[in-house]
N, C-alpha and C positions, 0 to 999 in steps of 0.2 A: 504494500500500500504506500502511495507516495505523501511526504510530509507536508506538513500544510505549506511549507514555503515551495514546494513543488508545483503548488496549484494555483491556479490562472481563470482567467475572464477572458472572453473573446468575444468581441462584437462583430460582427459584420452586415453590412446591406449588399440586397441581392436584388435583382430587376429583370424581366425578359430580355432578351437576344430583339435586340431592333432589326425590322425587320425593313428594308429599302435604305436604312440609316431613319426611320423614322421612331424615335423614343416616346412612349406612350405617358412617363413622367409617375407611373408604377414601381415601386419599392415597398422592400420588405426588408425589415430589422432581422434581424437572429444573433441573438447570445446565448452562450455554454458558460456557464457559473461551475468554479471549484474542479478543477478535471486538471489533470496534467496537458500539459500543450498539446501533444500526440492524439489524444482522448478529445480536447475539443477541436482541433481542427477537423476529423475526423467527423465529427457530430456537427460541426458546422456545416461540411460539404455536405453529408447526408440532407441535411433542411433545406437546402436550395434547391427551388424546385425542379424537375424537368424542363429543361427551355430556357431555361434564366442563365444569366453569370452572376457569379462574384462582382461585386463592383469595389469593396476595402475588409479590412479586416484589420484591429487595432486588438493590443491586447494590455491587459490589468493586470498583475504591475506590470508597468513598463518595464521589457530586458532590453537592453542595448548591447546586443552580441559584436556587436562592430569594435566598438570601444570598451568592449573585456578586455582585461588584462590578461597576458597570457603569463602561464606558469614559468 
């Protein structure tokens, strides 16, 4: 089981596939509360529906793997 510092928040919005380039102005929210990263991104993609894309995805707390220190 992963420790609570392991676990994350993930928002994301998701909208249909425009279709001629014409955007219908259609969005849907989706968050995964308390999951390890793997676990909610996984859970994320599942909730978006057939047809749509990803349009962001932000996560709680912020990790800023860029600017880890390395060992």
């Amino acid at each position: 089981m992963a420790s609570e510092s392991d676990l994350v928040t993930l928002y994301a919005s998701a909208r249909p596939r425009p279709v001629v380039g014409v955007d219908d102005d259609r969005r849907e929210e989706i968050s995964v509360t308390r999951a390890t990263y793997e676990e909610a991104r996984s859970a994320v993609d599942a909730r978006v529906p057939d047809g749509w894309q990803l349009l962001g995805l932000s996560r709680w707390p912020y990790h800023d793997t860029f600017n880890e220190e390395q060992p």
